[in-house]
LUMVEX-366880 format. One record per residue (C-alpha): residue number from 1; residue in one letter; x, y, z. Coordinates in Angstrom, 1 decimal. Layout:
# LUMVEX-366880
PT  resi  resn  x  y  z
PT  NUM  a  X  Y  Z .
...
***
This chain:
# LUMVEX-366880
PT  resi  resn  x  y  z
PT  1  x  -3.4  -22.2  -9.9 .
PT  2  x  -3.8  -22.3  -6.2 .
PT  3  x  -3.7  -19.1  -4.3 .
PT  4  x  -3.2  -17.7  -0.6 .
PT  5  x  -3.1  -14.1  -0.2 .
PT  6  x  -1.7  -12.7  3.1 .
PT  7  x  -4.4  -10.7  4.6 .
PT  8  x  -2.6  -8.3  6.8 .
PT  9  x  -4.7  -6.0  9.7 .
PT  10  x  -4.3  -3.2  12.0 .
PT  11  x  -6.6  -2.3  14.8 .
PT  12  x  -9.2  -4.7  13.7 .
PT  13  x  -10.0  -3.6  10.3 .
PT  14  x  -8.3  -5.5  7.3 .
PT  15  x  -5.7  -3.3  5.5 .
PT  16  x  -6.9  -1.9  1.9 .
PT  17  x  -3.6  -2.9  0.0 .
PT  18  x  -4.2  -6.5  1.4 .
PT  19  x  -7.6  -6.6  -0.2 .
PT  20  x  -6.5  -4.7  -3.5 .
PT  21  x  -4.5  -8.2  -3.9 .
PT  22  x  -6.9  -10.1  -2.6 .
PT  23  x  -9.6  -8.8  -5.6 .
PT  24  x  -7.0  -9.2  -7.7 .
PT  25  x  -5.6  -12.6  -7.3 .
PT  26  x  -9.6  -13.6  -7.6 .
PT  27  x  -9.7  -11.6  -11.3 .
PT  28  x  -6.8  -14.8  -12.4 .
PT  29  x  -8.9  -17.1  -11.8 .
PT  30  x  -8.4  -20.6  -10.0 .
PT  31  x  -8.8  -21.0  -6.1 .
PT  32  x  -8.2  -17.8  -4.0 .
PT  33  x  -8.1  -18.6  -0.6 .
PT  34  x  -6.6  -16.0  2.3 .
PT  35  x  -5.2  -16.4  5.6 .
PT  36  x  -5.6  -13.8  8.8 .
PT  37  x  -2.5  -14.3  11.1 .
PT  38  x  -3.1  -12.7  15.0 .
PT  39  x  -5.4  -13.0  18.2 .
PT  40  x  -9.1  -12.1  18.5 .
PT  41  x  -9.0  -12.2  14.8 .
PT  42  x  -11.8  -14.8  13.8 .
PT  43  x  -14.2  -12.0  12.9 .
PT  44  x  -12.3  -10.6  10.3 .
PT  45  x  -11.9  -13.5  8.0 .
PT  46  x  -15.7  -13.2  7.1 .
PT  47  x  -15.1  -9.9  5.5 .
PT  48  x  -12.3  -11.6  3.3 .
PT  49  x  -15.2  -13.5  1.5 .
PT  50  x  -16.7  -10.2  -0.1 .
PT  51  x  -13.3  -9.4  -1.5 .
PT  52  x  -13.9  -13.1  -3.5 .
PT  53  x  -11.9  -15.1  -1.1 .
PT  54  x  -13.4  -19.0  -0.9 .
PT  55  x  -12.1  -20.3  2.2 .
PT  56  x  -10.4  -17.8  4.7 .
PT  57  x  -7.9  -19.9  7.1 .
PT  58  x  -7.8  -18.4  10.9 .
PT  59  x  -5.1  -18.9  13.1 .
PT  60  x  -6.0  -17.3  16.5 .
PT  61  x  -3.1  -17.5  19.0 .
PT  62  x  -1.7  -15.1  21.6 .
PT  63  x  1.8  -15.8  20.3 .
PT  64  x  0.6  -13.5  17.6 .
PT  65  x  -1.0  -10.9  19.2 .
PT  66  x  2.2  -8.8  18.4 .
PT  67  x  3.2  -7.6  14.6 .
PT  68  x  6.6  -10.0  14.2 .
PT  69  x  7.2  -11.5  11.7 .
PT  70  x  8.8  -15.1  12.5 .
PT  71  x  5.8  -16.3  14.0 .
PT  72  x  3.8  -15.6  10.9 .
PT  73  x  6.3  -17.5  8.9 .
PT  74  x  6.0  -20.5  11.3 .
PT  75  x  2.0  -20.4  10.9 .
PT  76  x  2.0  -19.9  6.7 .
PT  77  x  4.6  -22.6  6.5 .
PT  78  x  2.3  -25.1  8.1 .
PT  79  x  -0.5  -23.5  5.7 .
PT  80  x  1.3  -23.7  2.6 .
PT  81  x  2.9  -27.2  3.3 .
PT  82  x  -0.8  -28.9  4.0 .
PT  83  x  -3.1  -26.8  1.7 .
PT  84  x  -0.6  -27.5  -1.3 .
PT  85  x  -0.9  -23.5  -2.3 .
PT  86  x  1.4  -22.8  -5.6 .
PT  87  x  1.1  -19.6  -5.3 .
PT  88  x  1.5  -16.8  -2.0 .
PT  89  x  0.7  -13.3  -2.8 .
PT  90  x  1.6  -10.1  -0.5 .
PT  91  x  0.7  -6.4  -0.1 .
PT  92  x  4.0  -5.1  0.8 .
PT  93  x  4.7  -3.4  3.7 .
PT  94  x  7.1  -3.7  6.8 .
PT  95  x  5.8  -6.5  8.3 .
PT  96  x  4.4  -8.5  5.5 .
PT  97  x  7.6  -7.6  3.6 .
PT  98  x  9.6  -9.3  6.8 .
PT  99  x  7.2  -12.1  6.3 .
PT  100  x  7.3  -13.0  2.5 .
PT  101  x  11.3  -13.0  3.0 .
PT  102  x  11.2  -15.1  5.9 .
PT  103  x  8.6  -17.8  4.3 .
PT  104  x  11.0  -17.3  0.5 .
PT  105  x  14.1  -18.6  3.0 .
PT  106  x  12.1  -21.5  4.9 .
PT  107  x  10.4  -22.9  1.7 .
PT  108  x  13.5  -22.4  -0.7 .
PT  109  x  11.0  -20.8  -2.6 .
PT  110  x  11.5  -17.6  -5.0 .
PT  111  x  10.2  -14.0  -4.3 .
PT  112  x  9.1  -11.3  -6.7 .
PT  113  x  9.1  -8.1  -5.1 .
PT  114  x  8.2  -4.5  -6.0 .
PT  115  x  5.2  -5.8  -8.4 .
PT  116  x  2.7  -3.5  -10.1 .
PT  117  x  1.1  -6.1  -11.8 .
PT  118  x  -0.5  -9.8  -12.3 .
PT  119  x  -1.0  -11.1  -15.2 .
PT  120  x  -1.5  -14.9  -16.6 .
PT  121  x  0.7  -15.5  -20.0 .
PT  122  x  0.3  -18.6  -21.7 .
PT  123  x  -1.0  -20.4  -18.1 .
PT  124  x  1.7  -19.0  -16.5 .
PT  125  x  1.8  -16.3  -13.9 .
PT  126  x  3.7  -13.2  -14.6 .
PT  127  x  4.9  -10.4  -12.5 .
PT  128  x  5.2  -6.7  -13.6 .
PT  129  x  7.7  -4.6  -12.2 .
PT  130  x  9.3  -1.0  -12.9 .
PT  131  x  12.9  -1.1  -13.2 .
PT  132  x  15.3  1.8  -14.1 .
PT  133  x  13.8  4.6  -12.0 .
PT  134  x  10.1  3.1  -13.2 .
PT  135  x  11.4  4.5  -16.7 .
PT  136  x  10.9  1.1  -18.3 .
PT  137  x  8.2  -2.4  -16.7 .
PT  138  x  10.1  -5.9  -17.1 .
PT  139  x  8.2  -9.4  -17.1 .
PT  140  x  9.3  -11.6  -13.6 .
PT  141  x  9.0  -14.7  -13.3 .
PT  142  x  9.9  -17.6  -11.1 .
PT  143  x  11.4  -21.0  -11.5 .
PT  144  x  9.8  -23.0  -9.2 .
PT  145  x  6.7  -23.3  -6.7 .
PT  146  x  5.5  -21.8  -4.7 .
PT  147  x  5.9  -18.4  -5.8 .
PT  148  x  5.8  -15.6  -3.9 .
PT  149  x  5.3  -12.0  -4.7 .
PT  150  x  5.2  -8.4  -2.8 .
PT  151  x  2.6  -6.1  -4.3 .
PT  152  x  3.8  -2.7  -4.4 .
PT  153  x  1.3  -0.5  -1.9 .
PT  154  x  -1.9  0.7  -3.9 .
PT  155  x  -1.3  -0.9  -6.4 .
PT  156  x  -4.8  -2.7  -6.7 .
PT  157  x  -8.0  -1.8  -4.9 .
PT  158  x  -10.4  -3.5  -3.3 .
PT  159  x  -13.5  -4.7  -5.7 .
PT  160  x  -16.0  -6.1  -3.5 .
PT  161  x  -17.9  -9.2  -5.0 .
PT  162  x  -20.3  -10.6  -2.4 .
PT  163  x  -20.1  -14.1  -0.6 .
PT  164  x  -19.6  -16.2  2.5 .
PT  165  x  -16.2  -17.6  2.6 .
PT  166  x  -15.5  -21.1  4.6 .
PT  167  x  -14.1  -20.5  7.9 .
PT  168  x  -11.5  -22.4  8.6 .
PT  169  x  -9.2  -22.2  12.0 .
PT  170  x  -5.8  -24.3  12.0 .
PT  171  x  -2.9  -24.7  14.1 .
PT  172  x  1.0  -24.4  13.7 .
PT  173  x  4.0  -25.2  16.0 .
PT  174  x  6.2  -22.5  16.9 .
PT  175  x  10.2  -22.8  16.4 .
PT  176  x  11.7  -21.7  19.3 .
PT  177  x  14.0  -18.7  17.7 .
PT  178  x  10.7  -17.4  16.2 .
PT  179  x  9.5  -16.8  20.0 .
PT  180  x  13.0  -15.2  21.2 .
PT  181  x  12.0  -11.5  19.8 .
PT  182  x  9.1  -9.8  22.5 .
PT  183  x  7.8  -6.6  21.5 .
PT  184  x  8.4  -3.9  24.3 .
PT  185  x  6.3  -1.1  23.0 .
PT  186  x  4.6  -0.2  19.6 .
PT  187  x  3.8  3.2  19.3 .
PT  188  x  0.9  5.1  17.0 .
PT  189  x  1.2  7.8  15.0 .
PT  190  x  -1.5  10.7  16.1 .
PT  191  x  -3.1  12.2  13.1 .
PT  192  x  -6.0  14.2  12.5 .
PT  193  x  -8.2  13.2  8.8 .
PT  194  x  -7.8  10.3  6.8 .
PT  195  x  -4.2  8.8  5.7 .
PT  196  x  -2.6  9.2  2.4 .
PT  197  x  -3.5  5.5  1.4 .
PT  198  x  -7.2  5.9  2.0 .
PT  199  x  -7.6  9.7  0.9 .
PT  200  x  -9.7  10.6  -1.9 .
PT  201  x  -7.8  14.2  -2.0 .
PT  202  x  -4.6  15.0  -1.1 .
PT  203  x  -2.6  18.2  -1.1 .
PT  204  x  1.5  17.5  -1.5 .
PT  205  x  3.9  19.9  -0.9 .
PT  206  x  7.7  20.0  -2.5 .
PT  207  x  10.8  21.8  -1.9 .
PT  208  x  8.7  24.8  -3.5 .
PT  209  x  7.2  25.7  0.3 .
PT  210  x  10.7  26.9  1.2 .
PT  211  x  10.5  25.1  4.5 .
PT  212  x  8.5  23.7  7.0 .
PT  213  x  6.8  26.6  7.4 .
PT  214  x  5.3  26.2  4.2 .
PT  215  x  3.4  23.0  5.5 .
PT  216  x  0.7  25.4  7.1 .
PT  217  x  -0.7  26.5  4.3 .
PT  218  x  -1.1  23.1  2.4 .
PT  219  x  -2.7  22.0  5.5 .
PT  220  x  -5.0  24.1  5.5 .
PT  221  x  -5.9  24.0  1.8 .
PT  222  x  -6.3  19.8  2.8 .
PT  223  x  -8.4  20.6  5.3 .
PT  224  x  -10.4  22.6  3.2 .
PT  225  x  -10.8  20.0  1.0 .
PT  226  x  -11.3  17.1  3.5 .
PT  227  x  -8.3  15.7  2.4 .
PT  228  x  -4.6  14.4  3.5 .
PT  229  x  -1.0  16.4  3.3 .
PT  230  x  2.0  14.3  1.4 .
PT  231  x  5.4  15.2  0.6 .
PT  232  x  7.8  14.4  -1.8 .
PT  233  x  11.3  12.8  -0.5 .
PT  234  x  13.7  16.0  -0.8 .
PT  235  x  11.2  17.5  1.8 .
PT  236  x  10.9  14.9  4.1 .
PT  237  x  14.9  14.3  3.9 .
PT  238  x  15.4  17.6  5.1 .
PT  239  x  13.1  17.2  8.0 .
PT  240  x  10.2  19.2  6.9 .
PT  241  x  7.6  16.7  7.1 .
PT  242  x  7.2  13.1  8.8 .
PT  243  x  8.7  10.2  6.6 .
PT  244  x  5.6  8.5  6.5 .
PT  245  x  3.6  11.0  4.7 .
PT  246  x  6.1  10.2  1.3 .
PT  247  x  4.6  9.6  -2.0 .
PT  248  x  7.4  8.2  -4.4 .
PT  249  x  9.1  5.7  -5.0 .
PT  250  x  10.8  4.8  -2.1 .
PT  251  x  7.9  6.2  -0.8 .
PT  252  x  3.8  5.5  -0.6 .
PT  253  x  2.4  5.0  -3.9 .
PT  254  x  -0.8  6.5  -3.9 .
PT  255  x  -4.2  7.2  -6.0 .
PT  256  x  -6.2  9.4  -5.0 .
PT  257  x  -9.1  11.2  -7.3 .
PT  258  x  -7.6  14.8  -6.8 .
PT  259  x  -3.9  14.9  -6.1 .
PT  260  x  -3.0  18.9  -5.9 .
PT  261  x  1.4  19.1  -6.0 .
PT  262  x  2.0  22.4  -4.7 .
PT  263  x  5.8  23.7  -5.2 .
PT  264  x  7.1  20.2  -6.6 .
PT  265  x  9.0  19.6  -9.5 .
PT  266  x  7.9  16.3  -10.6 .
PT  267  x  10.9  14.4  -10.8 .
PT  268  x  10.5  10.5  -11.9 .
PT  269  x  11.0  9.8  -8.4 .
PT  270  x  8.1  11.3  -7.5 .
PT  271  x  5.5  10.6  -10.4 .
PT  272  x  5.3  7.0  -9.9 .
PT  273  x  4.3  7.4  -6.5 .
PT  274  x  1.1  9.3  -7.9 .
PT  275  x  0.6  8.9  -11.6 .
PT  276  x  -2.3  7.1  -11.0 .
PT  277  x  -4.6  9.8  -9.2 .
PT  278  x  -7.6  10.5  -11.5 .
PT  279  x  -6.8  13.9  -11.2 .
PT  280  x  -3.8  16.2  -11.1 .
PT  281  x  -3.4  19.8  -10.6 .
PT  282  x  -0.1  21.3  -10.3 .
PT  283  x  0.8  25.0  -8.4 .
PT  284  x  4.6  26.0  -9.7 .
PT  285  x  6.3  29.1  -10.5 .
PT  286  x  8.5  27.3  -13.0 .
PT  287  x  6.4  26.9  -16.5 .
PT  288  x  9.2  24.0  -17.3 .
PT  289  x  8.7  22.3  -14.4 .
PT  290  x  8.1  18.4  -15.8 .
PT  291  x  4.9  17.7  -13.4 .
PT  292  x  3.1  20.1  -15.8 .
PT  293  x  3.7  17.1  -18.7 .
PT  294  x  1.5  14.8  -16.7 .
PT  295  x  -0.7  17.3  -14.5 .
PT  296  x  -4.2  17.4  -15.5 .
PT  297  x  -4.5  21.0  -15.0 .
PT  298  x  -1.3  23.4  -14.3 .
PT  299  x  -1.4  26.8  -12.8 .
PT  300  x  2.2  28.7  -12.9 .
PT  301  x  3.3  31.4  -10.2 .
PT  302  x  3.6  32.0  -6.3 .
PT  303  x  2.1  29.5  -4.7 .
PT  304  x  2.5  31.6  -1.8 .
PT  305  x  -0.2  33.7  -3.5 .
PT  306  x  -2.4  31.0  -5.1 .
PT  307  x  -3.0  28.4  -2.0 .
PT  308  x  -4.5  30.5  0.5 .
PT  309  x  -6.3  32.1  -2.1 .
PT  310  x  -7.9  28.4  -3.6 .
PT  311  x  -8.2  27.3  0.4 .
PT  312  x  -10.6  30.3  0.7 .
PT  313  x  -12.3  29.7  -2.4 .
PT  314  x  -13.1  26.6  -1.7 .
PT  315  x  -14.4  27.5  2.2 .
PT  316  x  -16.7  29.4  0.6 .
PT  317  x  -17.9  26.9  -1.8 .
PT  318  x  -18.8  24.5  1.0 .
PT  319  x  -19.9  27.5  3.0 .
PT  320  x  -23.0  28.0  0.5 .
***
């Protein structure tokens, strides 16, 4: 098995969930090679080898300096073609999403999507993925090579092996229609601590708050903690907190080592968006709420009472 994984980036720093894969498609075995896609990017692909990546290719253009997509599809094309890759893994996101469909359509090729895991049956690469609300995993497979696969986001992390990867810039033509889209303005999101992806603690708040006003308090009780705020996706549909602060499963999926829900339920939705955090503690007023079947530690009544009362406690903890 021959290997490219898609090494996404953002503000000069490789993306975790690109890595995760990265590490992962190295634990299969065979070659692992990765490709970084963008200008004033050639310094990045040497971090790529302590992830386990052999040979890292470059393609440093200014035709993409910008996060399109149809670009990125013209320059892995030419990669996949000439390195004779079988296999072109993902960590999914918006743009890389865009990408793997683009490069599925180009190459005729088939694309598993929504994947929580990689395993090799019989010599044969198999895809996991949760189907029926996550309720039940199905084997995926594909018919033909390349394949291609999205990675569900934190799915895998990063396991850093050691090693100098082999450099190796390359060149692509550009269609003309993949140059007909210009990016007019791309804005970033201002936010204070670390995001919900990278966060070792995070404090998520549900339809329990009782509105947006009941944000402030799990902020607080986050900042306490030096953590992150999430939300589940009743609260964000009503407007209470930013979309991109989601864990679910149309949502971030996320694995932090201390995932606090205050006021949520725990509906399926939600749970496989977190299930994975080492630990869970749950704040509900409802004993039969169902998070308390997979919480680590539950604690039942006001949470209007109980959070500012923990976020003091622990001030004072860190105080001494």
């Amino acid at each position: 098995m021959k290997t490219l994984v898609f090494l996404e980036h953002h503000e000069g720093v490789l993306q975790k969930d690109s890595l995760g894969v990265l590490s992962k498609a190295v634990s299969l075995g065979g070659e692992v090679e990765a490709v970084v896609l963008g200008q004033g990017v050639e310094e990045l692909a040497a971090g790529a080898g302590r992830f386990g990546a052999t040979r890292v290719h470059v393609m440093d253009d200014v035709l993409l300096a910008a996060p399109l997509p149809q670009p990125r599809v013209d320059a892995l094309e030419t990669l996949v073609g000439e390195g004779g890759f079988d296999t072109v893994l993902f960590a999914a996101s918006v743009l890389s999403a865009d990408v793997a469909a683009g490069l599925a359509a180009r190459l005729g090729a088939g694309l598993n999507y929504d994947l929580t895991d990689l395993v090799v049956e019989d010599g044969q690469l198999v895809g996991k993925r949760p189907a029926l609300g996550d309720s039940v995993y199905v084997d995926a497979g594909w018919t033909s090579e390349p394949r291609l696969a999205l990675v569900r986001s934190g799915t895998f992390e990063p396991s850093e092996t050691g090693g100098s990867p082999d450099v190796q810039a390359y060149e692509s033509r550009f269609q003309d229609f993949s140059l007909a889209a210009t990016m007019v303005e791309q804005a970033h999101e201002e936010a204070e601590g670390p995001s919900i992806e990278d966060a070792e603690v995070i404090v998520a708040g549900g339809r329990g708050l009782g509105g947006p006003e009941g944000f402030a308090q799990v902020e607080e009780l986050a900042k306490a903690l030096g953590g992150a705020v999430a939300a589940t996706r009743a609260v964000v549909d009503a407007g209470w907190y930013p979309y991109a602060a989601q864990v679910g499963q149309t949502g971030k999926t996320v694995s932090p080592k201390l995932y606090v829900a205050v006021g949520i339920s725990g509906a399926i939705q939600h749970k496989v968006g977190m299930q994975s955090s080492a630990l869970i503690v749950a704040i509900n007023k409802d004993p039969n709420a169902p998070i308390f079947e997979y919480a680590d530690f539950g604690v039942v009544g006001d949470l209007n009472e109980i959070v500012p009362k923990l976020t003091e406690l622990v001030r004072q903890r860190r105080a001494a």
